[in-house]
C-alpha positions as CSV (number, residue, x, y, z in Angstrom):
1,X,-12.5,122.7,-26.9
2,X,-14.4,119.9,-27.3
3,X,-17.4,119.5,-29.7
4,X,-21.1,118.7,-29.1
5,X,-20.1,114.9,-30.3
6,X,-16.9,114.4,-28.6
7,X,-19.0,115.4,-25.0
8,X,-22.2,113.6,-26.1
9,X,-19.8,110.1,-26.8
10,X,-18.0,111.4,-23.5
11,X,-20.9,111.4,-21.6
12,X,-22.2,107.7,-22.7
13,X,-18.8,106.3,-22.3
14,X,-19.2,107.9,-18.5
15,X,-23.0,106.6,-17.9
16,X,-21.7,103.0,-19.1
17,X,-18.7,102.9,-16.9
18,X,-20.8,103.9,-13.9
19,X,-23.4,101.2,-14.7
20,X,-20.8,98.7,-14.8
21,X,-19.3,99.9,-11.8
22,X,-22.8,99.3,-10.4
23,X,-23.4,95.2,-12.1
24,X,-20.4,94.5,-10.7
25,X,-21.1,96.3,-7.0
26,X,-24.6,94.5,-7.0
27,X,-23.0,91.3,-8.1
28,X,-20.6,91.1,-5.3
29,X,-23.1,92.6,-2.6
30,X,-25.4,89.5,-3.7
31,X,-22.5,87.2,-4.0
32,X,-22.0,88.1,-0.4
33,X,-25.3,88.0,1.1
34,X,-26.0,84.7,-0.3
35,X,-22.5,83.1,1.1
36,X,-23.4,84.5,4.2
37,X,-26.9,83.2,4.0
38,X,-25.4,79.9,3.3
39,X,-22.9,79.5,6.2
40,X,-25.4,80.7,8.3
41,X,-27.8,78.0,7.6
42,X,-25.0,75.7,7.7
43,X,-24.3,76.7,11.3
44,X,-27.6,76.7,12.6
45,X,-28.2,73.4,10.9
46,X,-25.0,71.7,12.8
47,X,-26.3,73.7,15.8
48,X,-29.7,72.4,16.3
49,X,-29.1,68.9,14.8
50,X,-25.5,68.1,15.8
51,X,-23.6,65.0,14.7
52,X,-25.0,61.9,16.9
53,X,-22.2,61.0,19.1
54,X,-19.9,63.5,18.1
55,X,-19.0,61.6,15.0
56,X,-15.8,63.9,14.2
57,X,-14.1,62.4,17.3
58,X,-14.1,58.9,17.0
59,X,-10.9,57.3,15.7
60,X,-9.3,57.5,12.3
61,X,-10.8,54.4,9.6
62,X,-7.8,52.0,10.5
63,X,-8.7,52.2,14.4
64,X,-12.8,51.5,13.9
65,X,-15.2,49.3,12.4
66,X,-18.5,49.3,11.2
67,X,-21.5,47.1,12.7
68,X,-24.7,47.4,10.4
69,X,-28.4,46.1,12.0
70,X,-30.7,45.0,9.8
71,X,-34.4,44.5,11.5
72,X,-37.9,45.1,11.7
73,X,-40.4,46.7,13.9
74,X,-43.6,45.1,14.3
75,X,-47.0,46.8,16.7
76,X,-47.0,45.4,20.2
77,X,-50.2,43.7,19.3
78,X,-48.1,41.1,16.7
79,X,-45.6,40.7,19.7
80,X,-45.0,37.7,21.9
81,X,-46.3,38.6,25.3
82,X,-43.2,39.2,27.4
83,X,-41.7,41.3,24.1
84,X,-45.1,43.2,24.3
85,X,-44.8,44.1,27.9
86,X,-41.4,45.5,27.7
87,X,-42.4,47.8,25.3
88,X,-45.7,49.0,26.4
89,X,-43.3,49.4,29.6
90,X,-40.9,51.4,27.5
91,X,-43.4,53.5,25.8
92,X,-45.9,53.9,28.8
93,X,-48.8,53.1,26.9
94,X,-50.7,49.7,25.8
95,X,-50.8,50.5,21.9
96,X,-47.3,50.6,20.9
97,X,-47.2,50.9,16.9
98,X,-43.8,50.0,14.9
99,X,-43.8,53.5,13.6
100,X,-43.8,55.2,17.5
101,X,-40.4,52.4,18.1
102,X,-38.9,53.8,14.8
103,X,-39.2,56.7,15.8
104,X,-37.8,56.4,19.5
105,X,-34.8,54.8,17.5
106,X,-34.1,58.4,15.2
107,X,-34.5,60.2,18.1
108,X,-32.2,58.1,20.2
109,X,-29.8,58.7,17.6
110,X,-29.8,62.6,16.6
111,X,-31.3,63.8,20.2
112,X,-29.6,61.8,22.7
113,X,-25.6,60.7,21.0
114,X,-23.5,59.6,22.6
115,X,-21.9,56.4,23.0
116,X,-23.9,53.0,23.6
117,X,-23.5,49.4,25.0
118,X,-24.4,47.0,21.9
119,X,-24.8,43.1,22.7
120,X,-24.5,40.7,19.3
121,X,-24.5,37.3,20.2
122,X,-21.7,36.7,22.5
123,X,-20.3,40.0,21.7
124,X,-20.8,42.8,23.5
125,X,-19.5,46.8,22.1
126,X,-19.4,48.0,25.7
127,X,-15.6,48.7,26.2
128,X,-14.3,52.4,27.2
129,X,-10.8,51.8,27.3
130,X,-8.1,49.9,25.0
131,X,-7.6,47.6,28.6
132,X,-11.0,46.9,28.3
133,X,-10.6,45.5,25.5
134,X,-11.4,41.1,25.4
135,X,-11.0,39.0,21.9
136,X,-11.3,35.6,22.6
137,X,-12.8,32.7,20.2
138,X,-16.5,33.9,22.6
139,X,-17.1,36.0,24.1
140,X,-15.7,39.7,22.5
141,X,-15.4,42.6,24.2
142,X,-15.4,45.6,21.9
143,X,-15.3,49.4,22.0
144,X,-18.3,50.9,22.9
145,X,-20.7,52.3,19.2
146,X,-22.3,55.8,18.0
147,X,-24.5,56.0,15.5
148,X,-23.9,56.6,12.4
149,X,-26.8,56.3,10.2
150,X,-30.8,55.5,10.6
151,X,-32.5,54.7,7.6
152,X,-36.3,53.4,7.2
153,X,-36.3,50.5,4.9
154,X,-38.2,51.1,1.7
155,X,-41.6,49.4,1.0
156,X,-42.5,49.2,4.5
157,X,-45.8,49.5,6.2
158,X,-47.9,51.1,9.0
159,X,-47.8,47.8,11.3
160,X,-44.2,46.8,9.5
161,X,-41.5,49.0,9.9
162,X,-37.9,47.5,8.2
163,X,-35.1,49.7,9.7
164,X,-31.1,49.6,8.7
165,X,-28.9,50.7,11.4
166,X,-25.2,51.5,11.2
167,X,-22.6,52.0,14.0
168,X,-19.3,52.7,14.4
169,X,-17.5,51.1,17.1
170,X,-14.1,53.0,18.7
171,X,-12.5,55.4,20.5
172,X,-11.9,58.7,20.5
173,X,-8.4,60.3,19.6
């Protein structure tokens, strides 16, 4: 038989082995919900704001390059007269700000994807195929570009907008 003692010290040894048992259950139930939580939010993330261009696809580093714009956007106002008419044609409207054709640039890049025809000089990035390919001393033709990156320059202002743009130019594998 065991004494008053022995069942008391029993007893707390049980009552601390249960609540353990619980810690440890409402550790990993947490631990859990907030992995869940997290690859949820991941998912929905990538869902509603996919990669522009499907970014995953395009060809391995050795296969693509990089071609980085540096420019500014100025309101159609501070714009020579035929540049001002294409974009209030563009835009639809007569007061075309540089932050409305900043923005037409993100959304071209994380809305629409895709590939795009790029001219630089005498290069153009407008090539589908490898047989489309054209390198000569002018005149390049290259594989067509996604974007990559949008960035707003830093110390910019409302009629000033300084933009970096970064494409990557190949094919997909």
């Amino acid at each position: 038989m065991a004494t008053k003692k022995q069942k008391r010290t029993e007893e707390v040894r049980h009552k601390k082995t249960k609540k353990g048992r619980r810690v440890v259950l409402l550790s990993v139930i947490v631990g859990l919900s907030v992995l869940f939580l997290a690859i949820f939010f991941i998912t929905l993330f990538d869902y509603i704001y996919p990669p522009a261009g499907g970014r995953q696809t395009v060809a391995q580093k050795r296969d693509r390059h990089e071609v980085t714009l540096q420019g500014e956007f100025v309101d159609a106002s501070d714009m020579p007269p035929d540049f001002r008419a294409a974009a209030q044609r563009l835009f639809g409207r007569g007061d075309v700000t540089a932050e409305m054709q900043f923005r037409w640039l993100q959304n071209l890049a994380l809305y629409v994807g895709g590939n795009f025809d790029l001219k630089l000089g005498d290069d153009y990035y407008s090539a589908t195929s490898e047989a489309d390919l054209v390198y000569a001393p002018t005149g390049n033709r290259f594989p067509q570009v996604i974007f990559d990156e949008v960035r707003r320059n830093q110390g910019t202002n409302r009629t000033r907008v300084g933009y970096t743009v970064r494409f990557i130019a190949g094919f997909e594998r």
